[in-house]
N, CA, C and O atoms as CSV, one atom per row, in Angstrom:
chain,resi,resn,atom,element,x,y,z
A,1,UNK,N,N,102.509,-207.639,-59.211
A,1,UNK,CA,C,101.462,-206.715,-59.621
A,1,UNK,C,C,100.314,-206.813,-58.630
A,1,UNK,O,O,100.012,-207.916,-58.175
A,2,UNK,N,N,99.649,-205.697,-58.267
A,2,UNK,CA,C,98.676,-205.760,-57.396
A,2,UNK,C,C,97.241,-206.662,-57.838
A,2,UNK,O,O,96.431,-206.492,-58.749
A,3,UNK,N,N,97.320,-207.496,-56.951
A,3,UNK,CA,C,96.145,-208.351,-57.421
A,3,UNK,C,C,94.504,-208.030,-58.226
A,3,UNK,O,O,93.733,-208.575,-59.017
A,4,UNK,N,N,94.649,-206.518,-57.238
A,4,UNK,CA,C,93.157,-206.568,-57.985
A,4,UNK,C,C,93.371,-205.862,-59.249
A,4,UNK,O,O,92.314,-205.362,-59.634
A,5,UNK,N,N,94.353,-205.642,-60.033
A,5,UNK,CA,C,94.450,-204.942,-61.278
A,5,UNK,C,C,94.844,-205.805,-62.541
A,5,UNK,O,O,94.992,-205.473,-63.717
A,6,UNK,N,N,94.977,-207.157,-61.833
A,6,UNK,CA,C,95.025,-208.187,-62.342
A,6,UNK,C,C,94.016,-209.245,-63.071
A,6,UNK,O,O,93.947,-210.458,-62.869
A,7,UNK,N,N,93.082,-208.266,-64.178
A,7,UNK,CA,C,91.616,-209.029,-64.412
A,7,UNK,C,C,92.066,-209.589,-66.131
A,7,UNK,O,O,93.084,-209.376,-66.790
A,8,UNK,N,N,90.829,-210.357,-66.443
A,8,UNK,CA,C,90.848,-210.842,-67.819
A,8,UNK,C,C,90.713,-209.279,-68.685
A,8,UNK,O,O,91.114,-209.202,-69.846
A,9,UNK,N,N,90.189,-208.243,-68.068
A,9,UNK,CA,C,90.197,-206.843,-68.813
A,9,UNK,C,C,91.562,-205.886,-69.621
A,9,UNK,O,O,91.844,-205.336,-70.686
A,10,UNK,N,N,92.256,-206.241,-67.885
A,10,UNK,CA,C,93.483,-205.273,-68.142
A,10,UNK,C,C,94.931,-206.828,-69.132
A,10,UNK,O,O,95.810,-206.306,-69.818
A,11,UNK,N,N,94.939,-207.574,-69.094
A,11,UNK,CA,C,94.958,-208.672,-69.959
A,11,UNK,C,C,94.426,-208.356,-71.329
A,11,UNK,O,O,95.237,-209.006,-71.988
A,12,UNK,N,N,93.956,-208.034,-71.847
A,12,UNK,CA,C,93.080,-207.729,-73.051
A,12,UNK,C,C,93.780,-206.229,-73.653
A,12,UNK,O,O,94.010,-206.016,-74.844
A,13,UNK,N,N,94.052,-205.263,-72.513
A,13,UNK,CA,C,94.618,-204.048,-72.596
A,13,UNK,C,C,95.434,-204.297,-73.319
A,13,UNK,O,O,95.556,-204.267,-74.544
A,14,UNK,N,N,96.414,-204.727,-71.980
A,14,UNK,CA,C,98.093,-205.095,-72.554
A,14,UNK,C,C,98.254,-206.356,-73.651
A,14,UNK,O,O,99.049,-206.401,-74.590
A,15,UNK,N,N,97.524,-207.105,-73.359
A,15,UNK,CA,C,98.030,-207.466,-75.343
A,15,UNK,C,C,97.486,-206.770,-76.368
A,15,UNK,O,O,97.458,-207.298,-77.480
A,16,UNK,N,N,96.882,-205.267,-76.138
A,16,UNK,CA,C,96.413,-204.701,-77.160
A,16,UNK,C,C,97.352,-203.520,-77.588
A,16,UNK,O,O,97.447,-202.836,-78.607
A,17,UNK,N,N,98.018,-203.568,-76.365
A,17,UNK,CA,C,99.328,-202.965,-76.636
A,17,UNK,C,C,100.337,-203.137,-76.885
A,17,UNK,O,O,100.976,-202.273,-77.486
A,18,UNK,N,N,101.000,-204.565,-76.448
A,18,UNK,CA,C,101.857,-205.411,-77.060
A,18,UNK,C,C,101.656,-205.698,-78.712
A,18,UNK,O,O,102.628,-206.026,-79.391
A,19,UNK,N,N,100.142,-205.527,-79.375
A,19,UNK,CA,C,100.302,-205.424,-80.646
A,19,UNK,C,C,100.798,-204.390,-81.735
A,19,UNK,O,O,101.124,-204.476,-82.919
A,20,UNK,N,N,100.723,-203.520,-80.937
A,20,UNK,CA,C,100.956,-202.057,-81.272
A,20,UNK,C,C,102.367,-202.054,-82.178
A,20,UNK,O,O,103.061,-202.926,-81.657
A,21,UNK,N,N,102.938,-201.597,-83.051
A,21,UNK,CA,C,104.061,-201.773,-83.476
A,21,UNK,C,C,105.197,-200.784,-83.786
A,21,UNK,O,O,106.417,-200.936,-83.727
A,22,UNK,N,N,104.536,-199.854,-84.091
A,22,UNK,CA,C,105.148,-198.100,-84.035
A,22,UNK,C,C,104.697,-197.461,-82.980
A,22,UNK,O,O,103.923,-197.825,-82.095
A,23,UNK,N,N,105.584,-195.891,-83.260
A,23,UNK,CA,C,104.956,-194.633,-82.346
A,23,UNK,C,C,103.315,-194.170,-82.815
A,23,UNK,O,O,102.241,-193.981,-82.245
A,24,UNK,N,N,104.021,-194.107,-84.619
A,24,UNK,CA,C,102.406,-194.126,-84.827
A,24,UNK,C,C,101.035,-194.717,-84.497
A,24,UNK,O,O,99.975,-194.091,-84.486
A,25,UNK,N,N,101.240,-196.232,-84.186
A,25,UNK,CA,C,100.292,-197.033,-83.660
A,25,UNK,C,C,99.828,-196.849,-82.082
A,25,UNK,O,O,98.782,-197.192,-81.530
A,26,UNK,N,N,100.989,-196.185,-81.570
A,26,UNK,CA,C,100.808,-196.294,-80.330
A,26,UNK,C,C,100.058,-194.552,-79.725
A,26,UNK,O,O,99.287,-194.379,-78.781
A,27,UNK,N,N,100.607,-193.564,-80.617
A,27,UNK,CA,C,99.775,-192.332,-80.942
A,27,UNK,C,C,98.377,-192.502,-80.994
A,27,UNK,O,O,97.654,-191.873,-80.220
A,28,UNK,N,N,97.847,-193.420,-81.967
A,28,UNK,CA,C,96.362,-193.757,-82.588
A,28,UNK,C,C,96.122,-194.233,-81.463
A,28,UNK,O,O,95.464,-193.383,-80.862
A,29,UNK,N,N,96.322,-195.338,-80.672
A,29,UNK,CA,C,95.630,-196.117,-80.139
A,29,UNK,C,C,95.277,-195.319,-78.442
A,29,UNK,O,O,94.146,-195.299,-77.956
A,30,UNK,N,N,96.481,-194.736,-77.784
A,30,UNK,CA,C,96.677,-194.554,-76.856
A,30,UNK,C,C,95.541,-192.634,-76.842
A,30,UNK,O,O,95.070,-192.057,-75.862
A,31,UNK,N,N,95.499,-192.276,-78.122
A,31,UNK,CA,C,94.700,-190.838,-78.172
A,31,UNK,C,C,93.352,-191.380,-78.310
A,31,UNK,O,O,92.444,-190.650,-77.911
A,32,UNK,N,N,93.000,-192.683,-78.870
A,32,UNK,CA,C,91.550,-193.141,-78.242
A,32,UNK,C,C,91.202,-193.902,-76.911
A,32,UNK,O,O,90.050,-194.140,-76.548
A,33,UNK,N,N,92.456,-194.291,-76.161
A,33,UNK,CA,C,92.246,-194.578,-74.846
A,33,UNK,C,C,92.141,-194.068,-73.571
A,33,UNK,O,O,91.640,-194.487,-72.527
A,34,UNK,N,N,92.900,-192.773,-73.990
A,34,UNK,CA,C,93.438,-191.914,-72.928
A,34,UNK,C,C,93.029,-190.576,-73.674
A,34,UNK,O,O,92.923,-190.173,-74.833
A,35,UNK,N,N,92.824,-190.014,-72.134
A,35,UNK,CA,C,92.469,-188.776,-72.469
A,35,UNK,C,C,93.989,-187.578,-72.643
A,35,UNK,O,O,95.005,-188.095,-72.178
A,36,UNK,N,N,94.146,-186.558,-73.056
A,36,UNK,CA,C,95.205,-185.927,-73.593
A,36,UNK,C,C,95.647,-185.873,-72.121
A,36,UNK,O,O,96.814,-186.264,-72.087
A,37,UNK,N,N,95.272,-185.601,-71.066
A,37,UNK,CA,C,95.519,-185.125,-69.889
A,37,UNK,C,C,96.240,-186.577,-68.919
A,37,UNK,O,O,97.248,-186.557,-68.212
A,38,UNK,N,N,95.348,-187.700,-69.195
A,38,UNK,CA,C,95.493,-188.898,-68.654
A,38,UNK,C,C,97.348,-189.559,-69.723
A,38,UNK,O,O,98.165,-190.262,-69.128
A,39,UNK,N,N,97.552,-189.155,-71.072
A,39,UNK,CA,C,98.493,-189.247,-71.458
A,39,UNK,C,C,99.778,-188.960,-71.151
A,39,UNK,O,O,100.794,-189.655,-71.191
A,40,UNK,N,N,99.523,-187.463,-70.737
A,40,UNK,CA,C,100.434,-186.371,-70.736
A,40,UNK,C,C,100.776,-186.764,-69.275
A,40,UNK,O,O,101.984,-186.967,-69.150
A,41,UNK,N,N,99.979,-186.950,-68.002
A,41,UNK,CA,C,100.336,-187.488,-66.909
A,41,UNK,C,C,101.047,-188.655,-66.825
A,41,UNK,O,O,102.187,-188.561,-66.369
A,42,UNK,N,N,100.583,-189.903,-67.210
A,42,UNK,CA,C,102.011,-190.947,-67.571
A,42,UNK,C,C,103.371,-190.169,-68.328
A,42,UNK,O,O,104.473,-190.249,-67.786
A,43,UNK,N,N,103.208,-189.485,-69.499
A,43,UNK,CA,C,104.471,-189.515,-69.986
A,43,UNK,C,C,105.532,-188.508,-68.871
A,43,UNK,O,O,106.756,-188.604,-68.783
A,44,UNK,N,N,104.667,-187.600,-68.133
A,44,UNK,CA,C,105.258,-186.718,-66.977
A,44,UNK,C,C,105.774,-188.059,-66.117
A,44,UNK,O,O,106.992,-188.131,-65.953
A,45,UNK,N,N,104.955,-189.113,-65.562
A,45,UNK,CA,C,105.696,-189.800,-64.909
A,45,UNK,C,C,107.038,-191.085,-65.280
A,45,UNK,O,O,107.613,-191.929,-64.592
A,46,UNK,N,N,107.088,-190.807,-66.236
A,46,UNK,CA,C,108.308,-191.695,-67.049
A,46,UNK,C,C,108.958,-190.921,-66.688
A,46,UNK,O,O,109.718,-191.220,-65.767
A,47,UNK,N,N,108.983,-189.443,-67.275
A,47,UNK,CA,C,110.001,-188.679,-67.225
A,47,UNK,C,C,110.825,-188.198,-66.126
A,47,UNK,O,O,112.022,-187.924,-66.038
A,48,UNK,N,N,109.374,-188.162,-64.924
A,48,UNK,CA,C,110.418,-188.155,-63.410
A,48,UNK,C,C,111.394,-189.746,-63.197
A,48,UNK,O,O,112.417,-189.923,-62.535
A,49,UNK,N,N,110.635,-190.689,-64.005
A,49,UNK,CA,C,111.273,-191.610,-63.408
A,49,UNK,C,C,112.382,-191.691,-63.762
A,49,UNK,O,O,113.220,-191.633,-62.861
A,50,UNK,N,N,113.046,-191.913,-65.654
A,50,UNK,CA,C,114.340,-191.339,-66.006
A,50,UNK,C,C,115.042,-190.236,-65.093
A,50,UNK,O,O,116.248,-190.383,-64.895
A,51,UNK,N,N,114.478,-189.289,-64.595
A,51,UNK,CA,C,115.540,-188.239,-63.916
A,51,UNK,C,C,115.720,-188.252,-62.895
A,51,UNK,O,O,116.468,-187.423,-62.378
A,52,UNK,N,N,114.961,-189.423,-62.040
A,52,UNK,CA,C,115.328,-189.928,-60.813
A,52,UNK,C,C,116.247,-191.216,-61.080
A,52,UNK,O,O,116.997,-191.557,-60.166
A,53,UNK,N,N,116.240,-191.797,-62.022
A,53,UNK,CA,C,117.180,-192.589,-61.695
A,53,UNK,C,C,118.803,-192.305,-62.292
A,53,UNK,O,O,119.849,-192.952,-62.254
A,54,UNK,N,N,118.341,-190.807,-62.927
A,54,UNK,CA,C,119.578,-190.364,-63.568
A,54,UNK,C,C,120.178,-189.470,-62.074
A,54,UNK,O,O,121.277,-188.920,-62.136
A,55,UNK,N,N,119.341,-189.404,-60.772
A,55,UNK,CA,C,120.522,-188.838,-59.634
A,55,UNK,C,C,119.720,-187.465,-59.443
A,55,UNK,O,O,120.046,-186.838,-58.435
A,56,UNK,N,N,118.578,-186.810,-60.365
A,56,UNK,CA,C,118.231,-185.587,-60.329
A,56,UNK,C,C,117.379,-185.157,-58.910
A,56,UNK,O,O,116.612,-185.907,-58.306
A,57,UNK,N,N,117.656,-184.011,-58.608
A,57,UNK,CA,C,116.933,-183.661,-57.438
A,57,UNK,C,C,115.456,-183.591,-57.670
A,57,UNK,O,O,114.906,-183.581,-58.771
A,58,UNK,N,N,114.759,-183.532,-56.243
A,58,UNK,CA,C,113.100,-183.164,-56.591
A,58,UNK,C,C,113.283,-181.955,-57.241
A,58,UNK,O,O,112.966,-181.779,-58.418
A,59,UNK,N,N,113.865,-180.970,-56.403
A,59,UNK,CA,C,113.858,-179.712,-57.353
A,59,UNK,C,C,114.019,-179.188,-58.857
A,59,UNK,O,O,113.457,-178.384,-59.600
A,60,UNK,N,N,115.365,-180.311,-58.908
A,60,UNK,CA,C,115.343,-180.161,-60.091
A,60,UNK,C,C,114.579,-180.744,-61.394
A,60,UNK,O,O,114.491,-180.389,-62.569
A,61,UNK,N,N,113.948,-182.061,-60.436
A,61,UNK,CA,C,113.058,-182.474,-61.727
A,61,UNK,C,C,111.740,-181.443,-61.396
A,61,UNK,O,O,111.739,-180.864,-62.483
A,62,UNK,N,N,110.816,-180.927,-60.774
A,62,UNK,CA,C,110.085,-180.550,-60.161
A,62,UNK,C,C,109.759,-179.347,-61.300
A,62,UNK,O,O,108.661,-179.127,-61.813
A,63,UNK,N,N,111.069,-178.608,-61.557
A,63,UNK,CA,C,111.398,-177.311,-62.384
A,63,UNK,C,C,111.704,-178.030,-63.527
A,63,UNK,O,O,111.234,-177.276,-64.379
A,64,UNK,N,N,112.074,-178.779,-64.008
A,64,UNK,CA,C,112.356,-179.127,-65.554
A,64,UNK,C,C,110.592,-180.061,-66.265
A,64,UNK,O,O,110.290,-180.255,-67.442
A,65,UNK,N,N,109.752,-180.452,-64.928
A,65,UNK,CA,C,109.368,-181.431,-65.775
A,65,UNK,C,C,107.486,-180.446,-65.235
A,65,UNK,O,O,106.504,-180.493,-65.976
A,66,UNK,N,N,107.498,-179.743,-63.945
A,66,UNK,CA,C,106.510,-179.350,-63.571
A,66,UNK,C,C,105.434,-180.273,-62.785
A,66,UNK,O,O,104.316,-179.849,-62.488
A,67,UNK,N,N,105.806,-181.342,-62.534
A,67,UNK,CA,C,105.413,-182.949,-61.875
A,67,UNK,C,C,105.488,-182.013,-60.208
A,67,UNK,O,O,106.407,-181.305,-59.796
A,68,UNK,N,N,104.510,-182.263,-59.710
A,68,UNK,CA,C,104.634,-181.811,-58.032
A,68,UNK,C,C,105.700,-182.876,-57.005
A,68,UNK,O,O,106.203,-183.965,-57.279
A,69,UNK,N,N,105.752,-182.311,-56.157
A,69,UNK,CA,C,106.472,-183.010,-55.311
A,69,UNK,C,C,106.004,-184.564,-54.763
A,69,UNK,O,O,106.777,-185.374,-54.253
A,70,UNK,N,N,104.584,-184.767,-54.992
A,70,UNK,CA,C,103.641,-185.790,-54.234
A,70,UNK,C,C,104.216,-186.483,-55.699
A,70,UNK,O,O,104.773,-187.562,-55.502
A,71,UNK,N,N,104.182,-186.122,-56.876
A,71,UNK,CA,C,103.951,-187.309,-58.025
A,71,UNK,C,C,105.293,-187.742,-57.917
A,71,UNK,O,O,105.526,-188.894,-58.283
A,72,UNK,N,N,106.633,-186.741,-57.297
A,72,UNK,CA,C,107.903,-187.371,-57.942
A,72,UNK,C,C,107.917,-188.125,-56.677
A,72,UNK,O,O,108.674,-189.067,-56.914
A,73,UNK,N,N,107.527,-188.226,-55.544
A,73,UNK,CA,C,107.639,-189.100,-54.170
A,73,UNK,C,C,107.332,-190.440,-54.837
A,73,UNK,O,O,107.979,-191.483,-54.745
A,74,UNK,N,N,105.990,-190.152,-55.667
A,74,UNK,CA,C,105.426,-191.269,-55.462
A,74,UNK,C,C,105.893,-192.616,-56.852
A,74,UNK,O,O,105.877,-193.831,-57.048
A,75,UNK,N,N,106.257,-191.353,-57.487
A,75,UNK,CA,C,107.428,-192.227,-58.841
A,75,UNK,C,C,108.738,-193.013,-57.967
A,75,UNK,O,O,108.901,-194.231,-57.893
A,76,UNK,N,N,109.548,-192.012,-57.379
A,76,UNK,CA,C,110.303,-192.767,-56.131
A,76,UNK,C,C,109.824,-193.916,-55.573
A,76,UNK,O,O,110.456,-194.971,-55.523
A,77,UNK,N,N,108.617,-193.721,-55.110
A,77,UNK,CA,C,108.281,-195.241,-53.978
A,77,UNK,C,C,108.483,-196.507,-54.913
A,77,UNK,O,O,109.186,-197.478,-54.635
A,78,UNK,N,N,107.720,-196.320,-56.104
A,78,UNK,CA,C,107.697,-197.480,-57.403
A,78,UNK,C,C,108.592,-197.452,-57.879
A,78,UNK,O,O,108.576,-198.279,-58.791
A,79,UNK,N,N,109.953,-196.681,-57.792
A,79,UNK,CA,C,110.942,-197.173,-58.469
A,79,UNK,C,C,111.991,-198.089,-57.237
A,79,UNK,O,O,112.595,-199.151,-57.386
A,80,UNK,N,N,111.917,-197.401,-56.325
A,80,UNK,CA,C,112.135,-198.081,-54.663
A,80,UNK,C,C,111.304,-199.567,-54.574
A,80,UNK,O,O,111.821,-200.681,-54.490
A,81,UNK,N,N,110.032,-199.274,-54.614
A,81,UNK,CA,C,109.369,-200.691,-53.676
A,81,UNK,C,C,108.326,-201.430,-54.747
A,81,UNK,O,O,107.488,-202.258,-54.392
A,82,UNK,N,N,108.519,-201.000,-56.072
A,82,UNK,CA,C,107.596,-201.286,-56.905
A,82,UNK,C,C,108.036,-202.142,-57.844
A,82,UNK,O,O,109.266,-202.189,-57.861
A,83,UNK,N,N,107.406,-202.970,-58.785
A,83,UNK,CA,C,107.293,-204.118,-59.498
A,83,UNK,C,C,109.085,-203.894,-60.432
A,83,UNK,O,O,109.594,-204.938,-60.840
A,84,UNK,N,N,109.583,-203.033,-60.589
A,84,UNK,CA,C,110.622,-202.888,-61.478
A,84,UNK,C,C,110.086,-202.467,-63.125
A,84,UNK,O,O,110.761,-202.286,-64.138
A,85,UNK,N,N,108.892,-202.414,-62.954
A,85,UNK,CA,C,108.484,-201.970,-64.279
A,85,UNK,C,C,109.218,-200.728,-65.269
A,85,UNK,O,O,109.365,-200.743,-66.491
A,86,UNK,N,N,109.589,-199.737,-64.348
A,86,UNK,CA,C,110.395,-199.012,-64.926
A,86,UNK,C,C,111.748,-199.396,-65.578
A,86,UNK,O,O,111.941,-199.374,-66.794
A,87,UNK,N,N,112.807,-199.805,-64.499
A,87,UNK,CA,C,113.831,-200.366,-64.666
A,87,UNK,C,C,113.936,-201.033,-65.617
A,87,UNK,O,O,114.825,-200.961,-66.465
A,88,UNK,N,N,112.298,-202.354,-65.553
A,88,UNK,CA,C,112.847,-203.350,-66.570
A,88,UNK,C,C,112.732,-202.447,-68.289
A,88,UNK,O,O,113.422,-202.807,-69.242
A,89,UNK,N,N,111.778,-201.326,-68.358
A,89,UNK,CA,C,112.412,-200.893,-69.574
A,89,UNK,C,C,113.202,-199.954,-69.569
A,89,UNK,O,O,113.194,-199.510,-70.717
A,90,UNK,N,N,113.927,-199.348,-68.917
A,90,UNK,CA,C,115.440,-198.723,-68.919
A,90,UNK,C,C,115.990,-199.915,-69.643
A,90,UNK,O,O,116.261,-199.543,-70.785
A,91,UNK,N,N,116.180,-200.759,-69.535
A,91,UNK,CA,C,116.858,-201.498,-69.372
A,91,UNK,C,C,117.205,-202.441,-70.767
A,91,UNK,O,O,118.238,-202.952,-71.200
A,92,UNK,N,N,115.477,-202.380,-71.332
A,92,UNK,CA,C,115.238,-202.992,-72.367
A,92,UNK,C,C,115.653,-201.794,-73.723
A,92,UNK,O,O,115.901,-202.094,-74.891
A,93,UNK,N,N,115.626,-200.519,-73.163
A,93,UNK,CA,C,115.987,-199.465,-73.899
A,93,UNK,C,C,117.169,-199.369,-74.338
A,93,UNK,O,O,117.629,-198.801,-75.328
A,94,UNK,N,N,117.731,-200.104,-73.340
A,94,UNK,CA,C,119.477,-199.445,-73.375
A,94,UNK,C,C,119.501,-198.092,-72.209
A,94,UNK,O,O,120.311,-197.185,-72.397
A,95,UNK,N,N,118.587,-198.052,-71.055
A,95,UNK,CA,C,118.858,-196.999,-70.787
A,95,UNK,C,C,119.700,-196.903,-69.291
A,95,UNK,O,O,119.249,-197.882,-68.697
A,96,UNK,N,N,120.385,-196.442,-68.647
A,96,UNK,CA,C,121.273,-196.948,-67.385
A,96,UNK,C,C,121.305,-195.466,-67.066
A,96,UNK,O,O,121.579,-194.572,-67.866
A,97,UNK,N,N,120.916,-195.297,-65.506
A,97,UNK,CA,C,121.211,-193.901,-64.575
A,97,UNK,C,C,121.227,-192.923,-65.542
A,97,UNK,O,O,122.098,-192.065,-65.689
A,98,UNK,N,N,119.763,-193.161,-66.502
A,98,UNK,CA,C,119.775,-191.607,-67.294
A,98,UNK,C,C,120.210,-191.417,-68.480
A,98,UNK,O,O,119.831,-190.480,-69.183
A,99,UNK,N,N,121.284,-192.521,-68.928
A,99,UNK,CA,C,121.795,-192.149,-70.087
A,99,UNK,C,C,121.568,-193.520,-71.141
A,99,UNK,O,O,121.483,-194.626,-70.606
A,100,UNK,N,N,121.486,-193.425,-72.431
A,100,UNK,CA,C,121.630,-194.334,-73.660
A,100,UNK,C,C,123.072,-194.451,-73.562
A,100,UNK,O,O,123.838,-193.488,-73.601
A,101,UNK,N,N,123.514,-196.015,-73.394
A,101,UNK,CA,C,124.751,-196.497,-73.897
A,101,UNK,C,C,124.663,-196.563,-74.994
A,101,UNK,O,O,123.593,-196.723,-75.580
A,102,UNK,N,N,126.321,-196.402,-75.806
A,102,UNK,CA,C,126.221,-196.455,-77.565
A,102,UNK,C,C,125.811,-197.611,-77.425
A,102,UNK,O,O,124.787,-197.462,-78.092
A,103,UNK,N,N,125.746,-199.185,-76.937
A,103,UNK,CA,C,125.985,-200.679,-77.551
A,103,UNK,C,C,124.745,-200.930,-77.060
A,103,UNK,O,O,124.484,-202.132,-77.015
A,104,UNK,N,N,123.728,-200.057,-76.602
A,104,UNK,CA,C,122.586,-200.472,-75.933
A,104,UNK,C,C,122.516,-201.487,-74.435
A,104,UNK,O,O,121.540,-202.135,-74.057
A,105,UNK,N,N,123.917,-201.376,-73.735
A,105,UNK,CA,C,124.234,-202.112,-72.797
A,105,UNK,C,C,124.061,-200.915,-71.469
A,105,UNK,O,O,124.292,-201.245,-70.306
């Protein structure tokens, strides 16, 4: 993780999110943290990231998700050269190149 994002603050964040326990909780908490716009931009970038690792073109995520070409590059670089944060919850999901296995494997 990049060092300087690494404070006693953002620490405080994420175990405030790690407490979180539902969608509902995470609805409440995340619509007083984030702005609708600042939301909607992460969940756009999950979503390139699932459809990049499901094989999808820029184009085609580009047209399904409306994410510009600079955001899906730059979802690429972090799924390429970045912490694995994504991956590691694909992963924790059950999720592999795009798809839910039935056994969660």
């Amino acid at each position: 993780m990049n060092p300087k994002a690494h404070t006693s603050e953002v620490d405080h964040l994420f175990e405030a999110v790690l407490s979180l326990r539902d969608l509902d909780d995470c609805y409440r908490f995340f619509s007083d943290v984030c702005t609708i716009k600042e939301l909607l931009s992460m969940a756009q970038r999950y979503e390139v990231a699932l459809m990049l690792d499901a094989g999808l073109t820029y184009l085609d995520i580009a047209e399904k998700t409306g994410a510009s070409t600079a955001t899906i590059s730059r979802v690429n670089r972090s799924l390429t050269y970045g912490e694995d944060g994504y991956r590691l919850a694909f992963e924790r999901l059950g999720i592999h190149k795009g798809r839910k296995t039935a056994d969660g494997e």
